[in-house]
C-alpha positions in Angstrom: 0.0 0.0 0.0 2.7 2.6 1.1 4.2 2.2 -2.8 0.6 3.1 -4.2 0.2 6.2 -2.1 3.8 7.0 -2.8 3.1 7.2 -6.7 0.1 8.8 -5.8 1.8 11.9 -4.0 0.7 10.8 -0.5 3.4 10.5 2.6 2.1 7.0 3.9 3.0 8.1 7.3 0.2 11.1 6.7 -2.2 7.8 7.1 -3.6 7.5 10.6 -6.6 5.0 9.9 -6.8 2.1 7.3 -9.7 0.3 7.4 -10.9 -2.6 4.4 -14.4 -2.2 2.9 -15.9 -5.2 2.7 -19.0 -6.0 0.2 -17.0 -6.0 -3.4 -16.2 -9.2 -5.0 -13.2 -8.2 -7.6 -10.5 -5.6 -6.2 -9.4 -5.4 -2.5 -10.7 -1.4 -1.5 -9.0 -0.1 1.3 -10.6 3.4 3.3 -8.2 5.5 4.5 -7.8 8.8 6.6 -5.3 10.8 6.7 -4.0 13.3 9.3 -5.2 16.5 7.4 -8.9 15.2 7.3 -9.0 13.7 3.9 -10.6 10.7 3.6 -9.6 8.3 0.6 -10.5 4.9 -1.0 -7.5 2.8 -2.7 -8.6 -0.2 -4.9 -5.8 -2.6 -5.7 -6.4 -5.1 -8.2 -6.1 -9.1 -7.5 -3.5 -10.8 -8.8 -5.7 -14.3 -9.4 -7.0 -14.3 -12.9 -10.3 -13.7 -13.9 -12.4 -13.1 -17.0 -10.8 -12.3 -20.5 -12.4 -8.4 -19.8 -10.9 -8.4 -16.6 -8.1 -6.5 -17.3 -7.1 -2.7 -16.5 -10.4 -2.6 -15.1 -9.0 0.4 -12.6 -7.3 2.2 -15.3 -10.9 1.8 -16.8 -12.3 3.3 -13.9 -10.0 6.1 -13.1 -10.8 7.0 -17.2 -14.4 7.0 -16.1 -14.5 8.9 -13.4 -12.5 11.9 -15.1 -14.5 11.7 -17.9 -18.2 11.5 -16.7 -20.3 14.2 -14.7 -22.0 13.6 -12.0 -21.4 12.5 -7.9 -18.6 10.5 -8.6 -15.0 9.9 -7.2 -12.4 12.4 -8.1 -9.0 10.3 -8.7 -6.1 11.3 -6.9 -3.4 8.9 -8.3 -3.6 6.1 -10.9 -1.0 3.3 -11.8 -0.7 -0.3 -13.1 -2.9 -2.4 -10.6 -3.7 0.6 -8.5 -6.8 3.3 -7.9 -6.9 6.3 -5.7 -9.8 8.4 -5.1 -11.3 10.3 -2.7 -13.9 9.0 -0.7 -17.8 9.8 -1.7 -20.4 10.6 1.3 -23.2 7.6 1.3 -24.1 4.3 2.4 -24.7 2.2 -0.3 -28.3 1.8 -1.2 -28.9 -2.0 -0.5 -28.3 -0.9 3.2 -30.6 2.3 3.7 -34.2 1.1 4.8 -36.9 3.6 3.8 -35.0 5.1 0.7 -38.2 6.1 -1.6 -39.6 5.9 -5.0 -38.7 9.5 -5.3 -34.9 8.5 -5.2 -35.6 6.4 -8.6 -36.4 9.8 -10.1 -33.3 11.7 -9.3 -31.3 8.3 -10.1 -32.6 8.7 -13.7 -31.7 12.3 -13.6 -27.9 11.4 -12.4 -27.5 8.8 -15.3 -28.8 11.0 -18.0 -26.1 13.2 -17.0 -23.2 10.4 -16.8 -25.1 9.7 -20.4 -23.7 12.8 -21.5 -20.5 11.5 -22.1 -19.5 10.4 -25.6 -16.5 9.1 -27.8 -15.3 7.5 -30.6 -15.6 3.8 -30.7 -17.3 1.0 -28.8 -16.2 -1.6 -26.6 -14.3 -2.0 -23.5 -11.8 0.9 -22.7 -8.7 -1.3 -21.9 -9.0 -3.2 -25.3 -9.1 -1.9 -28.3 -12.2 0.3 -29.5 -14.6 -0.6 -32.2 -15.7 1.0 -35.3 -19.8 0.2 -35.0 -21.6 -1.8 -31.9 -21.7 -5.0 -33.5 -18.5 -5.9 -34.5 -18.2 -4.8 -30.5 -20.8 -6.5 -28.8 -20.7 -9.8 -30.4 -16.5 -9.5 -30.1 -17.4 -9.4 -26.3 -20.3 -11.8 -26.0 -17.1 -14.0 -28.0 -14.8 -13.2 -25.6 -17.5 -14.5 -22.6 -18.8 -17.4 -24.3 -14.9 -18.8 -25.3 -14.2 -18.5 -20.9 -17.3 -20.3 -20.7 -15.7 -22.8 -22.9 -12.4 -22.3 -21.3 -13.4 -23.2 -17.8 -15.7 -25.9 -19.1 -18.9 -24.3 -17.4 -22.1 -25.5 -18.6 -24.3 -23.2 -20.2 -28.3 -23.1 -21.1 -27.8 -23.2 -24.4 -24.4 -24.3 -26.5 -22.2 -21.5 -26.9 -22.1 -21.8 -30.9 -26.1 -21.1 -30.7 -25.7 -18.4 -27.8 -23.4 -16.8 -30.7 -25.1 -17.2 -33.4 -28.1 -15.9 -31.6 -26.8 -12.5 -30.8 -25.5 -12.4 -34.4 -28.7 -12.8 -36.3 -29.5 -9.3 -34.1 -27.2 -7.3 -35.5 -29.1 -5.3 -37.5 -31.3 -4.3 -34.2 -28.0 -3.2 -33.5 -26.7 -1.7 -36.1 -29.3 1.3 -35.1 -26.8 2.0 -32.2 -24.2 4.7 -33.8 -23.2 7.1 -30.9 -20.5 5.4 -28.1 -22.2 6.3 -24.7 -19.9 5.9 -21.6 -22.1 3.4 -19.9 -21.4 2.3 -16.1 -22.7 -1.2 -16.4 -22.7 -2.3 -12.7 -25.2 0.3 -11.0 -26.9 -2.1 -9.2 -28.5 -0.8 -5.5 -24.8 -1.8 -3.9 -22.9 0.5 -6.3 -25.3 3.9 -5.6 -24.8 5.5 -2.6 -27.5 7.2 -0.9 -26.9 10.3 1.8 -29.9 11.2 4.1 -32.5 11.8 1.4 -30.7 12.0 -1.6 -28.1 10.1 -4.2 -25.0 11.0 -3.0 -22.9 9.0 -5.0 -22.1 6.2 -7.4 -18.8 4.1 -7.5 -17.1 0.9 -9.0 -17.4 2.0 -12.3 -14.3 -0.5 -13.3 -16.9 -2.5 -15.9 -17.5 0.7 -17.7 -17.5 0.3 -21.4 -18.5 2.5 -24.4 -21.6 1.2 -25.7 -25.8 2.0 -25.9 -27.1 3.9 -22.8 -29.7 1.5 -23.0 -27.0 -1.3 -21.3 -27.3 0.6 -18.3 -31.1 -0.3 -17.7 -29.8 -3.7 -17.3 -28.5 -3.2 -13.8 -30.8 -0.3 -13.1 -33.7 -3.0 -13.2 -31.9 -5.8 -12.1 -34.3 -9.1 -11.9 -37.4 -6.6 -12.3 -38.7 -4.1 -15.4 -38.3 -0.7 -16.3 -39.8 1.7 -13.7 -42.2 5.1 -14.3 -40.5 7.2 -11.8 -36.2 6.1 -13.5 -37.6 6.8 -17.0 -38.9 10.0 -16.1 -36.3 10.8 -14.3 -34.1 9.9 -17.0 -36.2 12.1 -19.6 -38.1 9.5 -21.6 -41.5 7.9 -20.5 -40.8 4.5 -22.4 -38.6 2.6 -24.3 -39.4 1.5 -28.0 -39.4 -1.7 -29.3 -36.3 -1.8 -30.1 -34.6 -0.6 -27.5 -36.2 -3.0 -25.3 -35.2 -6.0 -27.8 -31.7 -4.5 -27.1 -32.0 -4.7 -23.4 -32.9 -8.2 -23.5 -29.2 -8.7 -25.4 -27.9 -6.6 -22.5 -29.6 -9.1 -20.0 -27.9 -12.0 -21.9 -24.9 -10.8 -21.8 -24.5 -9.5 -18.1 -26.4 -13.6 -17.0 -23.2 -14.7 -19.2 -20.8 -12.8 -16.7 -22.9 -13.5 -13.5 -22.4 -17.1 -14.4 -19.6 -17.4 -15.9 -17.5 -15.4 -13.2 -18.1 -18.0 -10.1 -15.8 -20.6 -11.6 -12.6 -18.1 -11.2 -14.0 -16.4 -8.5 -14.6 -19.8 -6.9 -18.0 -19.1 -5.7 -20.2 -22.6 -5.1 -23.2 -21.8 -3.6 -25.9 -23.9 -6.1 -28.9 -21.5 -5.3 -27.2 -18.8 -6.6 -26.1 -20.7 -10.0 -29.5 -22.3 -10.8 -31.0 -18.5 -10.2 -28.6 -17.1 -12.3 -28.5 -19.8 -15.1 -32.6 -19.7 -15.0 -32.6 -16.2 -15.1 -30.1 -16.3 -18.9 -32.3 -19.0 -19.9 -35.5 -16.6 -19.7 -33.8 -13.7 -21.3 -32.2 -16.2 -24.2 -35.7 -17.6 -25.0 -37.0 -13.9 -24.8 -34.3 -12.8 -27.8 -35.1 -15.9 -29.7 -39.0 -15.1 -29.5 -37.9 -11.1 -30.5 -36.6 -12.5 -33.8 
């Protein structure tokens, strides 16, 4: 730790409390204080190896917290392995009882914003970009399906047909021409709330460039779109088409979810037949869509 805050500009003897954050299941995150009041958050990457994605993620996150706009991080110091960032007010959402509907509203509002971030290619930051969403999203629904393969994990479908399946939605798309900085992982842990309000979202190391509609995955993890996020977000309802693309989105994130507890070495059964029911659902759903 004391070479990370070196590189960072900190004196590690400035640190008078380090204390680990529990709850994350990637990168070790490490909350620290230091004697002039500051309070900071180092993530350290693990050295075990993961997914084929699973690379750079915190250079990917540092890019997307100096890129975006809204409550976010501000990053302090950055380096192979390594993230530094001040600490955002907030408990995470998952553990505030009574946070209200009203909260799903100004969520929507603080995405739209994030939204507003744009660039030139699609795909994953720490690889390289793509010129059109296709060619990205099926390169990374590839990439999944092949670690599937890789750690001999059985799937709900063959990965060939999971493959060929997203493929032969292409053209839906093909519609998608403007790379949207897109979070990816805002689930309820991930969104901090402070008294009444969002205070804060973190983790963003699974950011990629993409369609905002990706983000609705997490946003309505295991349940559907909600009045008071889409209004919040500025649209009253997604097209057809868009919701044809979440249910890719929902494929792909089950693929992750399931394919991640072989290197992460996670066993618990419930949580594998939930998760492989839950791709099988959104698999049959694109089928039917075609």
């Amino acid at each position: 730790m004391d070479g990370e805050l070196t590189a960072s500009g900190i004196d590690p003897a400035s640190v008078v409390a380090a204390e680990d954050i529990g709850g994350g299941t990637y990168n070790r995150a490490v909350r620290l204080r230091l004697a002039d009041g500051r309070r900071l958050v180092l993530k350290i990457a693990p050295s075990a190896p993961g997914l084929s994605y699973e690379h750079d993620l915190l250079a990917t996150e540092a890019e997307y917290y100096r890129l975006a706009s809204g409550p976010l991080p501000s990053v302090v110091g950055a380096g192979p392995g390594f993230l530094l960032m001040t600490e955002v007010p907030g408990e995470p959402w998952n553990r505030t009882p009574g946070a209200g509907p009203h909260l799903r509203a100004e969520l929507g509002a603080i995405v739209a914003r994030l939204h507003e971030t744009t660039g030139d290619g699609f795909g994953y930051p720490q690889d390289p970009l793509h010129p059109t969403w296709p060619s990205a999203f099926t390169a990374m629904v590839d990439a999944i399906l092949a670690d599937a393969v890789r750690y001999r994990l059985r799937l709900p479908r063959p990965a060939a047909e999971i493959a060929h399946l997203v493929r032969r939605h292409e053209p839906l798309l093909e519609l998608v021409t403007t790379p949207v900085l897109v979070h990816f992982d805002l689930w309820q842990g991930n969104i901090l709330v402070d008294g009444d309000r969002v205070s804060g979202i973190i983790d963003a190391e699974r950011a990629f460039w993409d369609d905002p509609v990706a983000e609705f995955v997490s946003l309505t993890l295991l349940h559907d779109l909600d009045a008071p996020l889409l209004e919040g977000y500025g649209t009253a309802r997604f097209d057809a088409p868009g919701r044809r693309r979440l249910t890719l989105y929902r494929v792909y994130l089950g693929l992750i979810m399931l394919v991640e507890m072989v290197p992460r070495q996670d066993t618990n059964a419930d949580r594998e037949r939930f998760v492989s029911a839950w791709l099988a659902e959104n698999l049959d759903a694109a089928q039917r869509a075609l």
